[in-house]
ZAKE-577292 format. One record per residue (C-alpha): x, z, y; residue in three letters. Coordinates in steps of 0.001 Angstrom, whole numbers, padded with zeros to 6 digits, always signed. Each point is the difference from the previous one (the first is absolute). Layout:
<rs>
XZYala
...
</rs>
This chain:
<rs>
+036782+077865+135063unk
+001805+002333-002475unk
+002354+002708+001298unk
+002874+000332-002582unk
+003459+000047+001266unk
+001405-001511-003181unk
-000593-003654+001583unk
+002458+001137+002987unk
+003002+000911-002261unk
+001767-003484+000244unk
+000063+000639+003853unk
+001253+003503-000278unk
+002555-000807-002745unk
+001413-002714+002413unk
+000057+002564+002995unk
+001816+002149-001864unk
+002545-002307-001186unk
+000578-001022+003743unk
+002128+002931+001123unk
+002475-000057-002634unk
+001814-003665+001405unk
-000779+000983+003742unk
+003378+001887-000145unk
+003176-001349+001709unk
+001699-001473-002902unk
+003636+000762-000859unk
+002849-001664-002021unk
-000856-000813-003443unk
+003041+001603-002795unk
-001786-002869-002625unk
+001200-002484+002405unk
+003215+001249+000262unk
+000194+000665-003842unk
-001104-003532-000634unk
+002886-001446+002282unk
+002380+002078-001735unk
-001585-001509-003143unk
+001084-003577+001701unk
+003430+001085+000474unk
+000239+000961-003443unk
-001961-002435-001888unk
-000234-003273+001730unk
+002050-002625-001182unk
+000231-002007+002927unk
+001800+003429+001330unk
+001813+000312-002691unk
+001872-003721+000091unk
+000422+000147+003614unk
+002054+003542-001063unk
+001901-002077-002582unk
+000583-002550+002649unk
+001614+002612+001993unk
+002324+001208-002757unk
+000674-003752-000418unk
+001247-000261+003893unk
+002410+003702-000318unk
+001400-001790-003121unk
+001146-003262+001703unk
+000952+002112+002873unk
+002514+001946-002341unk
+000971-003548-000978unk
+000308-001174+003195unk
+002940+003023+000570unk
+002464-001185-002550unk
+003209-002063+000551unk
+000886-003127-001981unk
+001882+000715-003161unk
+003204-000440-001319unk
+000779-002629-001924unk
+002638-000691-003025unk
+000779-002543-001805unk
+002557-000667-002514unk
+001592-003890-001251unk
+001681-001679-002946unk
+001392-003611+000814unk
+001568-001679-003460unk
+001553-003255-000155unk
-000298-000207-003429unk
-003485-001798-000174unk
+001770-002502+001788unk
+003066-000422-001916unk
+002284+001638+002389unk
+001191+002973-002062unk
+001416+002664+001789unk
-001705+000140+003058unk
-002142+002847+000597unk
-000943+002091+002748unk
-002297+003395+000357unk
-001547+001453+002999unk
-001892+002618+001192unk
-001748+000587+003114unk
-001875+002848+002524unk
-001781-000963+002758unk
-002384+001462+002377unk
-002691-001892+002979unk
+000649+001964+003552unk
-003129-000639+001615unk
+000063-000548+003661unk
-002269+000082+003063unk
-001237+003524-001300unk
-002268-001779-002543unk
-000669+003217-002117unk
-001393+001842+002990unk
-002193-002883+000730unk
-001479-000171-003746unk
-000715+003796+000331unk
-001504-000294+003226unk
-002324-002478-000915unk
-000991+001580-003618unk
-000651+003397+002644unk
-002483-002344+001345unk
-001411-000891-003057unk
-000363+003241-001040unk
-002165+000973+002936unk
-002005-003074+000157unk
-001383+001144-003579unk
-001015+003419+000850unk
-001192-000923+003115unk
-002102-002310-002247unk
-000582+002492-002444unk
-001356+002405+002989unk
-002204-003719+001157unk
-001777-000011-003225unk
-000945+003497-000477unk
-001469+000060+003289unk
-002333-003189-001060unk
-000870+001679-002634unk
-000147+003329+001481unk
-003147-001775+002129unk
-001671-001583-003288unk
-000377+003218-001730unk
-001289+001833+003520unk
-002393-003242+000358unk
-000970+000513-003401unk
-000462+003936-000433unk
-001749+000268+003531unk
-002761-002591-001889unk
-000029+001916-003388unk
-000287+003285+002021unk
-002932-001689+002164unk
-001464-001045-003215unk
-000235+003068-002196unk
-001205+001526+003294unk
-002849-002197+000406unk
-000554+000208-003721unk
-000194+004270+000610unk
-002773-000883+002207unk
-001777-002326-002324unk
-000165+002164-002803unk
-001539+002678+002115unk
-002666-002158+001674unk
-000627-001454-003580unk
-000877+003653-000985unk
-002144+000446+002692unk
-001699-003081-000727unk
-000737+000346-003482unk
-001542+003849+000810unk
-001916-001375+002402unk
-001030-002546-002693unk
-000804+002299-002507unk
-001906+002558+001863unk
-002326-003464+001720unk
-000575-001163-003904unk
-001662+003332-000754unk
-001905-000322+003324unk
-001588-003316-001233unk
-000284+000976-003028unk
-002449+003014+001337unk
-001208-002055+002811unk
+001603+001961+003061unk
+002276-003350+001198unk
-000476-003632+000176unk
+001705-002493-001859unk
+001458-001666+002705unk
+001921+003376+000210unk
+001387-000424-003154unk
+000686-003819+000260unk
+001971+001036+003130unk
+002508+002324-001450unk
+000355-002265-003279unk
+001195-002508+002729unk
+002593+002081+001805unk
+001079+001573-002939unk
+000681-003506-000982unk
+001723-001082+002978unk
+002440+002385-000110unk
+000817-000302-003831unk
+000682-003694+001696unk
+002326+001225+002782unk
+001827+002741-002729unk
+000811-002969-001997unk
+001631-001858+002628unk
+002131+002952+001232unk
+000864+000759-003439unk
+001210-003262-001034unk
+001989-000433+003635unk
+001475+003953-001114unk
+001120-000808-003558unk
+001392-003349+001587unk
+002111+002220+002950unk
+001262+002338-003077unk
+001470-002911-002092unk
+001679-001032+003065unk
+001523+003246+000622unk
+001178+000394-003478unk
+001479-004214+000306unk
+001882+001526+003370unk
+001004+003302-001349unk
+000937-000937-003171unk
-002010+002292-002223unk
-001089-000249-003726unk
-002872+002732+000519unk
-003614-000598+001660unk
-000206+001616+003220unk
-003104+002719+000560unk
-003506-001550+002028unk
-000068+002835+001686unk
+002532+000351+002573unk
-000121+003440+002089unk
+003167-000529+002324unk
-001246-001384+003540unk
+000906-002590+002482unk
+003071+000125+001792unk
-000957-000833+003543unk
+003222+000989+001501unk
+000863+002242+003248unk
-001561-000521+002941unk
+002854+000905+002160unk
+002497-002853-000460unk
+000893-001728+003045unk
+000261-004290-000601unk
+002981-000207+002389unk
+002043+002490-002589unk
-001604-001759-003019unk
+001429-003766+001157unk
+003565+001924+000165unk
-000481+001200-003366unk
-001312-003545-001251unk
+003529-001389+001558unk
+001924+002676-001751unk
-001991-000220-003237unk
-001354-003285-000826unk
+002189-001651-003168unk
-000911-003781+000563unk
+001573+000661+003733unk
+003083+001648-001703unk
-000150-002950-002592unk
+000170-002820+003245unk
+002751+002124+001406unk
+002009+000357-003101unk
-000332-003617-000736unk
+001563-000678+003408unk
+002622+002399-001271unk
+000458-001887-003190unk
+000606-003649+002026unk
+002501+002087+002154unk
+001724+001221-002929unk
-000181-003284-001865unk
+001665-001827+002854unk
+003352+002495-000068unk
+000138-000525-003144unk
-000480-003822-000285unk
+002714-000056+002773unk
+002390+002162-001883unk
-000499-002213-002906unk
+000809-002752+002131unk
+003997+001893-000032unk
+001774-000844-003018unk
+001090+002281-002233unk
+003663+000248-001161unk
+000463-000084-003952unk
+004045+001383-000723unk
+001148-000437-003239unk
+003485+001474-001878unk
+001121-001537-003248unk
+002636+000508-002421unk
+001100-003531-001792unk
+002104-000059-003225unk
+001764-003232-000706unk
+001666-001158-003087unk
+001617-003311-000740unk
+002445-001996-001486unk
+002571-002784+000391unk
+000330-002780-002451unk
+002929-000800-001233unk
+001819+002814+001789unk
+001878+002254-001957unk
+001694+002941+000295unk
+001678+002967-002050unk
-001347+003745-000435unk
+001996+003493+000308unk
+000516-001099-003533unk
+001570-003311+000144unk
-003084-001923-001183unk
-000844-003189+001663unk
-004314+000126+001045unk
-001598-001807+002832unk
-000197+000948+003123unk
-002778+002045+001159unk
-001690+001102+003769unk
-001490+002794+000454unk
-001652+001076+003988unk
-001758+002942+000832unk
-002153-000852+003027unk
-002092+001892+002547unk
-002170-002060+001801unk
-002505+001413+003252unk
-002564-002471+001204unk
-002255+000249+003160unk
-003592-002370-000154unk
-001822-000390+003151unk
-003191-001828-000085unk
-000615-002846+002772unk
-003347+000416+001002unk
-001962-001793+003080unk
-002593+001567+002392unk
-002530-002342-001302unk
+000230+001693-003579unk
-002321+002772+000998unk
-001578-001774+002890unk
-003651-000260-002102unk
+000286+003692-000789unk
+000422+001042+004036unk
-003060-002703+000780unk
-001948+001857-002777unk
+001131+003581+001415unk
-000582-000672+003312unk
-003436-001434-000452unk
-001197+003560-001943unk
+001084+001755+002769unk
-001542-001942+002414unk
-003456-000070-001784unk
+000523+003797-000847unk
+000345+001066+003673unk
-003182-002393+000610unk
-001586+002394-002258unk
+000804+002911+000921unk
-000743-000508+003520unk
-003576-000983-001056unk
-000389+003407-002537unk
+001492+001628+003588unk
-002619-001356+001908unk
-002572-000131-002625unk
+000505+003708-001012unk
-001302+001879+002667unk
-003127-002164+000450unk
-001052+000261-003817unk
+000683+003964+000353unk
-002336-000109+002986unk
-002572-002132-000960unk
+000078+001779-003513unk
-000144+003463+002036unk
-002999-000975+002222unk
-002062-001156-002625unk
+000792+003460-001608unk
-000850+001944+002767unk
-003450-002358+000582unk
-000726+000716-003723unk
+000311+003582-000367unk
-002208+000349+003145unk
-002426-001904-001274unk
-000451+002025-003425unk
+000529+003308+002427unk
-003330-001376+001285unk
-001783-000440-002737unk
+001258+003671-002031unk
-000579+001823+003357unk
-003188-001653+001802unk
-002044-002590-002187unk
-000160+001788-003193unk
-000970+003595+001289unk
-003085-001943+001521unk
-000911-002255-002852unk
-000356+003425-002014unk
-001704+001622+002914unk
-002448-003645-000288unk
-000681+000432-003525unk
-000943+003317+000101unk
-002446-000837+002972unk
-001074-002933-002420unk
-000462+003053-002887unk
-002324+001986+002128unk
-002255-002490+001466unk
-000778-001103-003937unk
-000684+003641-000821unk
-002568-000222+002820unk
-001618-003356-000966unk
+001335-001762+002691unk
+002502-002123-001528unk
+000132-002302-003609unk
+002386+000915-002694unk
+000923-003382+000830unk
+001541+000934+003156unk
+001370+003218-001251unk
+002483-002172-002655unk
+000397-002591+003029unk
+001738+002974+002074unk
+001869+001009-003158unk
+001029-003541-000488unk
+001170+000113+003166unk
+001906+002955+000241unk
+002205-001154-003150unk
+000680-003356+001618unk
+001021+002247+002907unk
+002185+002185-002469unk
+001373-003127-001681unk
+000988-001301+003449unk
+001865+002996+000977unk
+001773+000035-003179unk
+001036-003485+000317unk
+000938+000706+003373unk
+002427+002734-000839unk
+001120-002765-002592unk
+000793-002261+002510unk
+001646+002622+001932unk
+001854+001005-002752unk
+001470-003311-000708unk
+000610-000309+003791unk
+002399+002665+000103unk
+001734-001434-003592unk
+000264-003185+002476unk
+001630+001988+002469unk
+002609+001390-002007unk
+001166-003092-001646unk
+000207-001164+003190unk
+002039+002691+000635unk
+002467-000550-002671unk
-001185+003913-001505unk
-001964+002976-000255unk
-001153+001167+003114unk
+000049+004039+000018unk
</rs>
């Protein structure tokens, strides 16, 4: 048996790598920057903006009274043969809506106006969860490929000092053979993790919006969340907070609104009218004498001022498909929000249990499992030194304790993406 350390630096790179991710993680300013990013860069954002600019248009629209309207005439008989008869008019009118009308388009475009934000606010907190989903896997990624890299290094020292050992006869082959093997297993497993990282990075940039590569190497840690939240206050907040529950409601709110306003439709407006008529004509084979003496025809002339009051006859059953219509989306968008009201608070709870379960678990593994494995390995380590153990077994226990590491990593991962569960759940950060 040969006594240089050099073959033990993989295991005592790893144990040094440990401490640095047994910390209590805190919230991640990448993660905030790259939802900021969203805001700024998505286009899916950005039309569901325009959509909303769309809705305060039509609700300025929705505010203005019907117009005046002039018109002006010219009746000639002339076309017709009858020569002298002519007449000119000109008239103003103006449409007095009645049943309040105006107040019921404004209400309803008020509607509108929130239904889009509160879709707006729907979206981003979708999306919001995809780029927490995805980051928490980068971040779990470049971690894992931090402790690759350093067990690679170890490997490949260990490597190179056995080669010179066979090469002068103090080590076996097999010893060799062994470490090619795990060196080459875990140029295997750093593939995988760095395809699955580049893969979560493209995402992010698809979800953020960005033209420039992200970094592999991500430094911020997982956001586990506070401890101290209490469910019963975190299903209030979810009622309070939760868009696609304000959507159901404001939908009902919409139907309401629709129905005034189909009903005031249903009341006919009154269209008054003043015109001024000008008449000219002539009788045949009339005659009469001017100031002057001269004999000319005789001639009519009327100035007229007319004022005319329309009043459309309308039925109940003209609007009787748009109430059916409005009262059906209320009725289906109280179904709905009774089931978001009931479903809420049970998708906040489950959400927070599985939270709590997850974060225990990793708590477990940073604070119990992996200060023994290293406590193993080192056991492992000095039993070789003495000849009691293989350098099989010795790379066995370091196998071991990176499967352990990789577990608790994964486990804060799943933690991690718990807590992003929780809070869209939620409807929003949770401080």
């Amino acid at each position: 048996m040969f006594s240089d350390r050099s073959i033990f630096s993989c295991a005592a790179l790893v144990c040094c790598v440990i401490p640095a991710y047994c910390q209590d993680p805190v919230s991640s300013t990448v993660l905030r920057d790259l939802i900021s990013a969203a805001v700024a860069n998505n286009q899916e954002l950005a039309a569901l903006q325009t959509r909303s600019v769309e809705a305060k248009g039509l609700l300025r629209q929705a505010g203005v009274k019907p117009p005046l309207t002039f018109d002006v005439g010219v009746a000639s008989g002339r076309p017709l043969g009858t020569v002298g008869e002519e007449e000119y008019s000109a008239g103003l009118g103006r449409t007095i809506e009645r049943g309040g009308k105006r107040s019921r388009r404004v209400e309803l475009a008020e509607v509108r106006v929130a239904q889009v934000e509160s879709e707006y606010r729907e979206r981003l907190r979708q999306l919001s969860y995809e780029i927490k989903l995805r980051y928490v896997d980068a971040l779990s990624d470049s971690r894992k490929l931090q402790i690759l890299d350093v067990m690679r290094a170890g490997n490949q020292r260990s490597l190179d000092v056995t080669k010179a050992r066979v090469a002068k006869g103090d080590a076996a082959q097999l010893d060799q053979s062994l470490l090619e093997v795990e060196l080459g297993r875990v140029d295997a497993e750093r593939a995988s993790v760095l395809g699955r990282l580049e893969a979560a990075l493209t995402d992010l940039r698809r979800l953020a919006g960005l033209a420039a590569p992200l970094p592999t190497t991500l430094d911020s840690a997982f956001s586990l969340g506070p401890l101290d939240r209490d469910l019963e206050t975190l299903k209030r907040t979810a009622n309070e907070l939760r868009p696609d529950l304000a959507m159901a409601r404001l939908v009902e709110r919409f139907g309401e609104a629709e129905m005034r306003l189909v009903d005031a439709e249903g009341r006919p407006d009154v269209a008054v009218t003043a015109r001024y008529f000008k008449r000219n004509g002539q009788f045949d084979d009339q005659y009469g004498t001017t100031s002057g003496g001269t004999r000319t025809l005789l001639r009519d002339q009327d100035d007229i001022l007319a004022i005319s009051v329309s009043v459309p006859i309308l039925t109940k059953r003209r609007n009787l498909g748009n109430m059916e219509a409005a009262q059906a989306r209320i009725l289906g968008a109280r179904q709905r929000g009774r089931f978001l009201e009931n479903a809420i608070p049970l998708e906040v709870e489950s959400a927070w249990r599985t939270w709590v379960s997850t974060r225990k678990s990793a708590s477990i593994l940073e604070t119990s499992v992996l200060p023994q494995a290293q406590k193993n390995l080192e056991i492992v380590q000095q039993a070789y030194q003495l000849g009691q153990l293989r350098i099989l077994d010795v790379l066995n226990e370091q196998r071991r304790l990176l499967d352990t590491r990789l577990a608790a990593l994964e486990n804060l991962s799943v933690a991690a993406k718990s807590f992003a569960g929780l809070e869209r759940a939620v409807g929003g950060e949770i401080q």
